[in-house]
ZAPA-297977 format. One line per field, with one value per residue (C-alpha): residue number from 1; residue in three letters; x, z, y. Coordinates in steps of 0.5 Angstrom, whole numbers. Each point is the difference from the previous one (the first is absolute). Example, Ala and Ser with C-alpha at 12.3 -4.5 7.8 and 13.67 -1.06 7.14 Angstrom:
<palums>
resi = c(1;2)
resn = c(ala;ser)
c1 = c(25;2)
c3 = c(16;-2)
c2 = c(-9;7)
</palums>
This chain:
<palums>
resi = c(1;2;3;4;5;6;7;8;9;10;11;12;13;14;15;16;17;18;19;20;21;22;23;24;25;26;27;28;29;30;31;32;33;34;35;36;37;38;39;40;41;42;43;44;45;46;47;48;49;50;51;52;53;54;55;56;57;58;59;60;61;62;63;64;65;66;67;68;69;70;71;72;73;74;75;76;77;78;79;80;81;82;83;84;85;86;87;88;89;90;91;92;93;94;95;96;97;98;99;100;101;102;103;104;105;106;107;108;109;110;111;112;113;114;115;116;117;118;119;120;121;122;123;124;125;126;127;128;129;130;131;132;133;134;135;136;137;138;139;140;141;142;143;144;145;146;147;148;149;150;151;152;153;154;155;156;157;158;159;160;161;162;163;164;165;166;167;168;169;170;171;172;173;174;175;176;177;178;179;180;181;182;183;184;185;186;187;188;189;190;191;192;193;194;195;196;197;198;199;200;201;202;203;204;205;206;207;208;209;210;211;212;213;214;215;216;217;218;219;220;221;222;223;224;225;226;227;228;229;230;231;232;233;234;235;236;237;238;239;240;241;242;243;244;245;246;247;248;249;250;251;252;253;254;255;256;257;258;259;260;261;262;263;264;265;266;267;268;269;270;271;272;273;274;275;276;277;278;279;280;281;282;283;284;285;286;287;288;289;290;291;292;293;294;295;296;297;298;299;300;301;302;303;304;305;306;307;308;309;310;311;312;313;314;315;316;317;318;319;320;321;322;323;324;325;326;327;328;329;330;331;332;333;334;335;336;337;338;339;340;341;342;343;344;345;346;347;348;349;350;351;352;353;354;355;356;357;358;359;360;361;362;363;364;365;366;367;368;369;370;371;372;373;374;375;376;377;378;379;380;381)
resn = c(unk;unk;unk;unk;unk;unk;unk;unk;unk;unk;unk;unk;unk;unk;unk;unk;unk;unk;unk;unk;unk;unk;unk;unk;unk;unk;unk;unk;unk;unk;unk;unk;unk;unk;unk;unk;unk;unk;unk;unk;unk;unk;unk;unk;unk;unk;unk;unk;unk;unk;unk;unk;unk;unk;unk;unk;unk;unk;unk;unk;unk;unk;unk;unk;unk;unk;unk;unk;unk;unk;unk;unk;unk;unk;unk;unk;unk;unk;unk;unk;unk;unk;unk;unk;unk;unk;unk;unk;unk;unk;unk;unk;unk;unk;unk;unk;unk;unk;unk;unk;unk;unk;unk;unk;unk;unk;unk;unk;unk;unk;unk;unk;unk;unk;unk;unk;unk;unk;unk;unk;unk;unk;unk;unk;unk;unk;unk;unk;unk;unk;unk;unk;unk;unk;unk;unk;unk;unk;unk;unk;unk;unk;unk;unk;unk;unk;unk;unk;unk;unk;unk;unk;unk;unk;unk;unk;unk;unk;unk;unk;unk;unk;unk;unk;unk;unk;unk;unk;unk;unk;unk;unk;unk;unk;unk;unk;unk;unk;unk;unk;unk;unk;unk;unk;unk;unk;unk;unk;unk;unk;unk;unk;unk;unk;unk;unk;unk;unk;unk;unk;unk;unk;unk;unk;unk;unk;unk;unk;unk;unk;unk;unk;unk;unk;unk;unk;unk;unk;unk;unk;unk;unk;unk;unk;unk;unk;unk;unk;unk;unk;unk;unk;unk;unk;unk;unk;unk;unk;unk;unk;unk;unk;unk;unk;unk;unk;unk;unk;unk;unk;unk;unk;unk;unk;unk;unk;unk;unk;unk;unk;unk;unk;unk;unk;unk;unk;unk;unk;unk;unk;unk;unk;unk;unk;unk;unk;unk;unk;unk;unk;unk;unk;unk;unk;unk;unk;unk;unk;unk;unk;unk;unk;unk;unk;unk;unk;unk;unk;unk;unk;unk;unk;unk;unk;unk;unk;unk;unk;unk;unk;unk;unk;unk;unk;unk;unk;unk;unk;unk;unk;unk;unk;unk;unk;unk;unk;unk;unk;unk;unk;unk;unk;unk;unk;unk;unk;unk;unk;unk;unk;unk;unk;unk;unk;unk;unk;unk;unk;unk;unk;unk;unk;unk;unk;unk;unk;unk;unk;unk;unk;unk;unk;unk;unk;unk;unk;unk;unk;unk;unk;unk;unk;unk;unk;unk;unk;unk;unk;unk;unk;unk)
c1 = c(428;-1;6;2;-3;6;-2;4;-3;0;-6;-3;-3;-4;4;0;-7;2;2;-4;4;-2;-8;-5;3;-2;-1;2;-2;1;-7;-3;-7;-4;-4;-6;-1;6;2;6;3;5;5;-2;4;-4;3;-5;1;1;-7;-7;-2;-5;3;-1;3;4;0;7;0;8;0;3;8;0;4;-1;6;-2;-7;4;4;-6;-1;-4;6;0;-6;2;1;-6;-5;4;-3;-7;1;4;-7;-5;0;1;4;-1;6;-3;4;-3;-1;8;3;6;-2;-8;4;-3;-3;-1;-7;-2;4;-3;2;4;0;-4;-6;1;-6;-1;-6;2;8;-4;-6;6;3;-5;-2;7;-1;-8;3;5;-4;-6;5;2;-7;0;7;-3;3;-3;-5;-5;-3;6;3;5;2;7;6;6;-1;-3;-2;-4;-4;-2;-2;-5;-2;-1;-4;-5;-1;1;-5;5;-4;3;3;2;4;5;7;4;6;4;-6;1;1;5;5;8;4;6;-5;-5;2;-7;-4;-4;0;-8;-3;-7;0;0;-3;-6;1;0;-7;-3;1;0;-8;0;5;-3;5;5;6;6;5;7;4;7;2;6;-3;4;-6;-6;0;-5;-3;-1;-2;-5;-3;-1;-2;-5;-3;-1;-4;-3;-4;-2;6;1;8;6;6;5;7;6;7;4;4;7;2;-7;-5;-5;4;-1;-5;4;7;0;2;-6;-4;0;-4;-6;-1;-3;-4;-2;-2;-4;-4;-1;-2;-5;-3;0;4;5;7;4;6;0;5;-2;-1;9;2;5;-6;-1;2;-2;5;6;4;2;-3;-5;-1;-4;6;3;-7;-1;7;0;-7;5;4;-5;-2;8;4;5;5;-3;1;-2;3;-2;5;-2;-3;-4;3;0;3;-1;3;-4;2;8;5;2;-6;1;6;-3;-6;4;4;-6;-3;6;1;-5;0;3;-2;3;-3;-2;-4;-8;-1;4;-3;-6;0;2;6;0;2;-3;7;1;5;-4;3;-3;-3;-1;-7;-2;-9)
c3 = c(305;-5;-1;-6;-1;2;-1;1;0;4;0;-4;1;-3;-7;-2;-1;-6;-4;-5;-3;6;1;0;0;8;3;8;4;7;3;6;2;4;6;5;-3;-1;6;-1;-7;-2;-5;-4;-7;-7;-5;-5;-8;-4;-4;2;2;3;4;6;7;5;7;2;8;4;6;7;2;7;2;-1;-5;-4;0;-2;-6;-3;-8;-6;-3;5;-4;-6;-3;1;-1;-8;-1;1;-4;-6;0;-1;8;2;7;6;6;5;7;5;7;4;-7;-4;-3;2;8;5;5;-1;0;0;7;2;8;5;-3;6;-2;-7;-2;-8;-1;2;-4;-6;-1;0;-4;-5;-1;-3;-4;-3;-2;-4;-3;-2;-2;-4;-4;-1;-5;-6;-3;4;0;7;0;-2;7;5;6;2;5;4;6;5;-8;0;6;-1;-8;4;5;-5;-5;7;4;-6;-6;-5;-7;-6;4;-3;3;5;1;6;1;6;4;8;4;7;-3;3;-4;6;6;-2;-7;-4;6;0;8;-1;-4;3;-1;-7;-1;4;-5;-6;2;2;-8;-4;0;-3;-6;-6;-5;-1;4;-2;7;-2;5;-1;4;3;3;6;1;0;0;-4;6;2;-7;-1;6;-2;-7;3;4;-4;-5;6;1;-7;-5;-8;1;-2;3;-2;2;-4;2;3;-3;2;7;2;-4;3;-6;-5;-3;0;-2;-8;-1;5;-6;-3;6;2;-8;-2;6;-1;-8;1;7;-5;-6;4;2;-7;2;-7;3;-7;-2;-4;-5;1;-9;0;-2;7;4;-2;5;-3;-6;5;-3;4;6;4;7;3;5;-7;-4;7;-1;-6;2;5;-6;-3;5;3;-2;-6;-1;0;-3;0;-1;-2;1;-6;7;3;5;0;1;1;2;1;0;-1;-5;-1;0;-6;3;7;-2;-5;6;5;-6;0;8;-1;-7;-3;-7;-3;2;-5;0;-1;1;1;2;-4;-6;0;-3;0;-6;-2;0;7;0;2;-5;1;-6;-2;-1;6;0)
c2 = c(156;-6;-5;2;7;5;7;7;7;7;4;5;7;5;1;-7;1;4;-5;-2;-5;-3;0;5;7;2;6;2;6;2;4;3;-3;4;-4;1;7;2;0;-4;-3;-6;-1;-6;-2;-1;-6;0;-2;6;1;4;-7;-2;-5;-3;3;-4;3;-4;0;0;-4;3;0;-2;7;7;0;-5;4;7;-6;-2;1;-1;-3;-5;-2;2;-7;-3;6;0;-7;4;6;-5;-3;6;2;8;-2;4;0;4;1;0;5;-1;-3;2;7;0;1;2;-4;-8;0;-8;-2;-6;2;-6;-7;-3;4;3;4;-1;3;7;-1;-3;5;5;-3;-1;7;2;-6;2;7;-3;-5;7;3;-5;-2;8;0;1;-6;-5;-4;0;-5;-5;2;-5;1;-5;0;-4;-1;5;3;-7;1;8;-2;-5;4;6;-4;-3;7;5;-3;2;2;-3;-6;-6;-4;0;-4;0;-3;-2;4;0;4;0;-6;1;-5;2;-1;-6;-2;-2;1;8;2;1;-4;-1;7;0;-5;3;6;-4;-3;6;4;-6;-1;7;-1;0;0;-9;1;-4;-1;-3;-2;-4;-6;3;6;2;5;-4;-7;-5;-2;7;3;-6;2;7;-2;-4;5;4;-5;-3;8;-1;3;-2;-2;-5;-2;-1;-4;1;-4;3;5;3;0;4;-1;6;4;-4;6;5;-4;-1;-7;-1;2;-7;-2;5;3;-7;0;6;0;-7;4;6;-4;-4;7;2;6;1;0;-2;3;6;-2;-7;-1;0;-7;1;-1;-7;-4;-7;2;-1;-6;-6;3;-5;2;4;4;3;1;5;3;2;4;3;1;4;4;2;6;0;-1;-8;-7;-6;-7;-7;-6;-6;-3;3;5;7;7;8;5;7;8;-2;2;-6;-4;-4;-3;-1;-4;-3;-3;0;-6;-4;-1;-6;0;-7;2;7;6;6;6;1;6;7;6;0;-5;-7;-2;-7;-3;-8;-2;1;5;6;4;7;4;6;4;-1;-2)
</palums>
């Protein structure tokens, strides 16, 4: 956390994303996809704006709990967040589980075997067959552009995004973003250092020359997964076979930074670098309601920095109630999906705050008035 930039907030599910007073108005959806033939099928989660489209798809790819019951835990909604950040900005997110995952069940498909001699190649094509049925599935939604297609994902979600796009030549491609990809990290064992490193960086060389689509990696810092050494290591590996990829290296971010992809205050790092990967590619990625004078981040009065421009942007994409605060110095507040949250992002601001701190921004409007007092008005928009 900045110095100066406290936060509070809980988390948010499905209906948060009703609210329209808050953004676009989404849809969410739970559904069975059927796979090799039906054979098979898996449960995914769909967030999408409400509306006929066509939008761009987000195939949104979870990463692998170390035990079966973390495995049988595993939910869309622990995504959620981050996948509203996409659908907020014209994207039809697809969530699937995959086989030996939360309500897919079943056996867990992708199991590398032993440490010593992990056989990646047999987990990840397993892997990547339930992921290219869900993103089929997903370029045959009749609101959905095809050839506006993403594939992303944490973790292990990473990996098996990259590994799709490089075995699997997915029509429609445009890009992929990988956040905190690896695969055999144990904080608990050896902090930041994965148990087969070599292994995966053999594997990332042996698909990077036929991926076709930018890859984004990003990484943070303080990842007790995959250290910076380890994740350049990958990252170079896999250009090295001839990939069109970026890294990137975010600061570091609460106690572990392998979640700061899936955490909501970890949007203010990963979403600028995705927005500046996506807007050197072309790929449209602006909020849908982006015209609301409330998206102005360069109207915030008295704000200099960086850290609260970026907190601000965790503001807009959090769940209400919300707030904002400024201090006549500089520092800043906010508090998301709390009862109370003007108050709390009030007193957040004024913990390092010299000069008074006021309200800028309540829910969806901004009520900041030029005295400083942060009068609230009425009316809304």
């Amino acid at each position: 956390m900045v110095p100066g930039l406290l936060a509070a907030l809980c988390l948010f599910i499905g209906s948060s994303f009703a609210d329209e007073n808050l953004g676009p108005r989404l849809v969410q959806e739970d559904v069975r996809i059927p796979a090799d033939g039906g054979r098979y099928s898996i449960a995914a989660t769909i967030l999408r704006p409400q509306g006929a489209g066509p939008y761009g798809a987000v195939v949104l790819n979870h990463g692998t709990p170390g035990s079966a019951t973390g495995r049988a835990r595993e939910s869309a909604e622990l995504l959620i967040n981050s996948a509203a950040v996409f659908a907020r900005r014209g994207y039809a997110v697809v969530m699937p589980l995959r086989r030996g995952f939360g309500a897919t069940g079943g056996e867990f498909a992708e199991d590398p075997g032993t440490c010593a001699n992990p056989d990646y190649r047999k987990g990840e094509h397993a892997a990547s067959e339930d992921v290219m049925a869900a993103y089929e599935y997903a370029r045959a939604l009749p609101y959905v552009d095809g050839k506006r297609m993403i594939l992303a994902g944490q973790s292990a979600g990473g990996i098996v995004s990259m590994v799709t796009a490089g075995t699997r030549n997915p029509e429609g491609l445009v890009a992929v973003l990988s956040f905190a990809a690896g695969r055999g990290g144990n904080p608990d064992f050896r902090p930041g250092v994965p148990c087969a490193v070599e292994p995966v960086a053999k594997l990332l060389e042996s698909v990077g020359k036929n991926v076709k689509a930018p890859v984004l990696l990003h990484y943070a810092e303080n990842d007790l997964y995959f250290n910076a050494q380890t994740s350049r290591l990958w990252y170079e590996r896999f250009t090295a076979a001839g990939a069109r990829a970026e890294y990137v290296l975010q600061p570091p971010f609460g106690r572990d930074g392998h979640y700061i992809f899936s955490e909501v205050l970890g949007v203010r790092y990963w979403l600028p670098a995705v927005e500046q990967f996506l807007g050197k590619h072309r790929i449209p990625f602006e909020r849908l309601d982006a015209a609301q004078p409330i998206h102005s981040v360069e109207r915030l009065p008295h704000v200099r920095t960086d850290a609260c421009r970026n907190l601000y942007r965790a503001f807009l994409e959090s769940p209400g109630p919300r707030a904002y605060a400024v201090s006549g110095d500089g520092r800043c507040g906010f508090a998301g999906g709390l009862p109370d949250a003007a108050a709390v992002a009030v007193r957040e601001c004024r913990t390092n705050a010299k000069e008074p701190c006021s309200l800028y921004a309540l829910d969806a409007d901004v009520v900041w008035a030029p005295d400083g007092k942060g009068t609230a008005y009425a009316g809304g928009k």
